[in-house]
C-alpha positions as CSV (number, residue, x, y, z in Angstrom):
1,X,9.8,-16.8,-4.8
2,X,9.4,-13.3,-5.8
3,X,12.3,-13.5,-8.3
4,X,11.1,-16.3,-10.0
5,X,7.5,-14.4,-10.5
6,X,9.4,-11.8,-12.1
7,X,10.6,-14.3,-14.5
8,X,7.5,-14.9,-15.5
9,X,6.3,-11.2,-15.6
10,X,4.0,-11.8,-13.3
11,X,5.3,-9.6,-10.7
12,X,7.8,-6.7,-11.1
13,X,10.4,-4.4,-8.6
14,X,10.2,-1.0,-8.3
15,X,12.3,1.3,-5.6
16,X,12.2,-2.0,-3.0
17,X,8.3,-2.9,-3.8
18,X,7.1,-5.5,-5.2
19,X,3.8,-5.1,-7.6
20,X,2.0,-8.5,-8.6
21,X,-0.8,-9.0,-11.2
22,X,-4.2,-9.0,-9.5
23,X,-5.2,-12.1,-10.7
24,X,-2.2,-13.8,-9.0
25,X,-2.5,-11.4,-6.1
26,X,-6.1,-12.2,-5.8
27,X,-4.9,-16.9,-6.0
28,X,-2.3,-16.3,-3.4
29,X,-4.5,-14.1,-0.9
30,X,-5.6,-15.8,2.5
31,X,-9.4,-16.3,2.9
32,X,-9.0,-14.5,6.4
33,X,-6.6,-11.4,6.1
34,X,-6.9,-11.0,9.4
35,X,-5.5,-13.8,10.8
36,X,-2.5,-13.9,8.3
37,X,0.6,-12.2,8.9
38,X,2.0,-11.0,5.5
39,X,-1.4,-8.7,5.5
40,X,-1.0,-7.5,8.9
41,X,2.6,-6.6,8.5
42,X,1.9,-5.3,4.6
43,X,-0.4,-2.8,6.6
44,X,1.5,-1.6,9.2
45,X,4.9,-1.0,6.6
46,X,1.8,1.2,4.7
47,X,0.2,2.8,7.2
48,X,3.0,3.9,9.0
49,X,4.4,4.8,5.7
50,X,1.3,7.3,5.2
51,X,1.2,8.2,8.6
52,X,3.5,11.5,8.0
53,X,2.2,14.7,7.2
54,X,2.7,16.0,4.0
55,X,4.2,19.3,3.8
56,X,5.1,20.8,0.4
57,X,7.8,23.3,2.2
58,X,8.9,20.3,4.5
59,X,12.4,19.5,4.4
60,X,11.4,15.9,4.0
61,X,8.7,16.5,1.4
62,X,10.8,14.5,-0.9
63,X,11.0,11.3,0.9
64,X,6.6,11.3,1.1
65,X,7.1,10.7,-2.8
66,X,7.2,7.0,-2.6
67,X,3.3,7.0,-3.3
68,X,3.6,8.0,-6.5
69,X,4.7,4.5,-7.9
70,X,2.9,2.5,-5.4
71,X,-0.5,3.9,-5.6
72,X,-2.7,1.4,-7.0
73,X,-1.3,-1.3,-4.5
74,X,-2.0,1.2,-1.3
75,X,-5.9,1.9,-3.3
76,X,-6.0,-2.2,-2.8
77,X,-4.8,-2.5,0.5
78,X,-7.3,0.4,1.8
79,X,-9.9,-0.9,-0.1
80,X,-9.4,-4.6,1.4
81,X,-9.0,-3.1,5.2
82,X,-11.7,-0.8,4.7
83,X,-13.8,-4.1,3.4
84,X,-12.9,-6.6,5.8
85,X,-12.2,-3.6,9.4
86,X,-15.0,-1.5,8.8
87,X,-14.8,0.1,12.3
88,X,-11.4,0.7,12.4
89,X,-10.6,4.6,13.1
90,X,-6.7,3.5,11.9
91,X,-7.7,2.2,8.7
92,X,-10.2,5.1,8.1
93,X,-7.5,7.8,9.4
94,X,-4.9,6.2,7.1
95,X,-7.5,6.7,4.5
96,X,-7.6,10.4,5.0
97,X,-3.5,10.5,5.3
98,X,-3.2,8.5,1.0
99,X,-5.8,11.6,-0.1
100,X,-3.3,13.9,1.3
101,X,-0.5,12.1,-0.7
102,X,-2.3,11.8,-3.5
103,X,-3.7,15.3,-3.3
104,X,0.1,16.5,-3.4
105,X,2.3,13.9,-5.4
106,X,-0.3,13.2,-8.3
107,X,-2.6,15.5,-10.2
């Protein structure tokens, strides 16, 4: 399915993610994340992902750089969890963990 989106242009591949236009993102969402499970497992590939302290003189400093390309769709995903969890401690943790990547893979 994804393949024939890139055809179109409407998604695109980048080191094993997939990025989709928002409007498309926004058709295809469920009405109730929660109870879907492409959004449940989206978040736990992510949050695990950002899970890892980031240590500049780590020796696996290198492999936190995946954030750098995938940004904006780890900004959506927070900002849906944050929306739709509100008392979550994970989702506001993981919030604090993308600041730290940000804070040391983007200026």
């Amino acid at each position: 399915m994804f393949d024939k989106f890139c055809v179109f242009s409407l998604t695109y591949q980048s080191k094993g993610f997939i990025t989709m236009l928002a409007p498309l993102r926004d058709r295809l969402r469920p009405k109730d994340p929660m109870s879907s499970l492409l959004p449940r497992t989206t978040k736990d590939c992510y949050f695990g992902r950002l899970s890892v302290v980031v240590n500049p003189n780590g020796p696996n400093f290198g492999e936190t750089r995946w954030i750098v390309s995938e940004d904006v769709n780890v900004e959506n995903l927070l900002g849906a969890f944050t929306t739709i969890d509100t008392n979550s401690h994970d989702v506001w943790g993981t919030c604090l963990y993308f600041i730290h990547h940000i804070y040391w893979h983007k200026s």
